[in-house]
Phi, psi and omega in degrees: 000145193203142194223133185277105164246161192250149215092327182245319175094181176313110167255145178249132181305139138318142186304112178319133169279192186202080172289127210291185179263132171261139186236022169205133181291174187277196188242309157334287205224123164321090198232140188223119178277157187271106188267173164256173164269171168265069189327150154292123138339276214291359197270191180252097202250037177276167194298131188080004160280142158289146184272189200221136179244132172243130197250005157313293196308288225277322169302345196273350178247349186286305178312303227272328151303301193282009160294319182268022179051022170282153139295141165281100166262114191231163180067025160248237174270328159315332180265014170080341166330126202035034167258358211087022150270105178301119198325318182306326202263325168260014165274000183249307151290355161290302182306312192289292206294305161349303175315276194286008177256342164279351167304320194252312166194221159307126175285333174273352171253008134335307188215154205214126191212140196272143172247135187193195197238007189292014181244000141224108181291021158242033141246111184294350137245152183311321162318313178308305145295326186275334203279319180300311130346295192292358196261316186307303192302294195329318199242011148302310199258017090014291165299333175104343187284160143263177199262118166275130147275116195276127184320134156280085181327320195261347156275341188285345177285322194276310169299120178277332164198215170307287199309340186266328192283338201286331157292308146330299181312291197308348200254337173284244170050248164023300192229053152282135148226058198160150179283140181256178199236122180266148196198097179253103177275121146286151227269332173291332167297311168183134185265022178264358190277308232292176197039051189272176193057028166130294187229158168243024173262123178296273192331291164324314170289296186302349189254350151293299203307313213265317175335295205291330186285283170285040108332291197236042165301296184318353197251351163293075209278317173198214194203133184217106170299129143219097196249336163075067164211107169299299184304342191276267188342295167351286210300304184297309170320307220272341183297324165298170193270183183261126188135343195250075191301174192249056170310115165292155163230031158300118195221034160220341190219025158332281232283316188280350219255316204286288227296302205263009149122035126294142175295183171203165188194075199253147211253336197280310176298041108331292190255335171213062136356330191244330189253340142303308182284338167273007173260329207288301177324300179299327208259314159308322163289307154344266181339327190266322171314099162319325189245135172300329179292333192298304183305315197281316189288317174307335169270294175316321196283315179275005096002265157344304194288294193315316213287336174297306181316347193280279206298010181257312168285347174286296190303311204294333187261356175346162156316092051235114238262000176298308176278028211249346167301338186294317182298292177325292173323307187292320215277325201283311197287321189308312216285005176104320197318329191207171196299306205240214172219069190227140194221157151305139191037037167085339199309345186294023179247016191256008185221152195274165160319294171332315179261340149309317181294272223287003175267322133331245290247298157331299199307282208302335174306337247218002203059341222247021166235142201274314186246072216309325195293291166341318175287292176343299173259354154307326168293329145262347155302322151291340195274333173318290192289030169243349192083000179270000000 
């Protein structure tokens, strides 16, 4: 099958893959994909409108992760938080998804949900930001969900140093009834985040960050980095305290970080679901394997599996690495999940023709288009209304 993409010319699809059916999550490692919503076509989901969800779609994709024995990271910046998921919209998909996830088993270990202050972006003291939090937590664990707690755009503006996040932090704690999840966002991820925990020299902020953990470990159930630094991430894993996972949120350097014994918690496990859970089996077996020669062909097969995905995930988080939901969104709609290639606040406009083609092209490299005809022809069908 061969599709003219621009930028690239005449391509011929790779032979289709058949990703086994999983009949268990893995074990090895705690892995939680970041999921997206699904927009209405039909709502008015232009920038700075609330957003209008079609919540068919979008728990119908949630099914579609925890098929693949992954956990559900909802309400985060995958999901357009302060991209244009509107607090209403996202207090209505914490309840839904939590709700439909009792369908399949326990909500608190299924889905996982960010708690954060975007819903009032004028506040401006710490009382104010803790209270604005303190609202967030409610109604995650209300819902049945656990609780992320998500870096605060109005706290990184309010804090004057350590000692203020620490004091946040620490009174959020508190109205935990369960160990949270901690979510340290890079400055690439949104720069209204930088110096957050304090400093904007990292080595600095991390020696808050690891303060504030060993403080309050019992009440931590993990840490989920996305610093796009492998060597850091190391360095910080072996630093925690024990009991206190590391999730990566490394979405260029995933594979070696899962492999040497980070947990995960990724926006890329969105999009390439079925080959994440056959590496995460492999990677399981590995572990479990008596004989070395067995364990070592079992670490190449997860390897193997992975290593195409890297470069589909590298283009999709490019510069300006903000914008990689639109790439999520797309793969999900060429791949069926959902009717149309519409996002909340207008964002399927925030990445070029060029670079959907080449997130196509990765994509099929990668095994990751479920229905190559289908995919063929939505891609031309976008490329049609472009004028291609």
């Amino acid at each position: 099958m061969m599709i003219d993409l621009p930028g690239i010319g005449a391509y011929t699809l790779n032979e289709p893959v058949t990703w086994p059916a999983i009949d268990a999550p893995a074990t090895s490692r705690i892995v939680y994909a970041a999921a997206h919503v699904v927009a209405d076509p039909l709502g008015d989901n232009t920038p700075g409108a609330p957003a209008v969800v079609d919540w068919e779609a979008t728990l119908r994709f949630r099914h579609h992760l925890w098929s693949h024995g992954l956990r559900v990271a909802d309400a985060m910046d995958t999901a357009q938080r302060n991209a244009g998921l509107d607090w209403a919209a996202t207090k209505e998909l914490v309840r839904r998804s939590a709700a439909e996830a009792r369908t399949v088993g326990d909500p608190a270990t299924l889905v996982a949900c960010g708690a954060g202050t975007d819903h009032a972006p004028g506040a401006a003291d710490l009382h104010t930001i803790t209270a604005a939090y303190s609202e967030q937590i409610e109604t995650v664990q209300s819902a049945g969900a656990g609780v992320i707690i998500m870096a605060s755009r109005q706290l990184a503006r309010a804090a004057e140093d350590p000692r203020d996040y620490h004091q946040v932090y620490g009174k959020l704690f508190g109205l935990a009834d369960r160990p949270v999840i901690l979510h340290w966002l890079g400055e690439m991820f949104d720069p209204q985040l930088a110096g957050y925990w304090g400093s904007r020299d990292v080595a600095e902020a991390t020696e808050s960050f690891l303060e504030l953990i060993h403080a309050h470990a019992a009440t931590v159930d993990g840490v989920k980095v996305s610093l796009l630094d492998e060597e850091h991430e190391v360095r910080l894993r072996a630093a925690l305290p024990e009991g206190v996972k590391l999730y990566t949120g490394d979405d260029f350097n995933y594979p070696s970080l899962i492999r040497t014994g980070s947990h995960a918690l990724l926006g890329i496990f969105d999009a390439i679901a079925p080959a994440a859970a056959a590496a995460l089996q492999a990677l399981d077996a590995a572990e479990a394997a008596g004989d070395v020669a067995e364990r070592d062909r079992l670490l190449a097969a997860y390897d193997e599996i992975l290593a195409p995905t890297v470069p589909l995930s590298r283009k999709i988080f490019e510069t300006p690495t903000y914008h990689y939901k639109t790439g999520i969104v797309f793969l999900a709609w060429l791949n069926g999940h959902q009717d149309a290639f519409a996002m909340v606040n207008g964002a399927q406009s925030a990445r070029s023709l060029r670079h959907l083609a080449q997130v196509f092209r990765l994509a099929d490299r990668a095994g990751l288009l479920a229905d190559q005809e289908l995919a063929v022809r939505r891609m031309k069908t976008l490329l049609a209304v472009n004028g291609l």
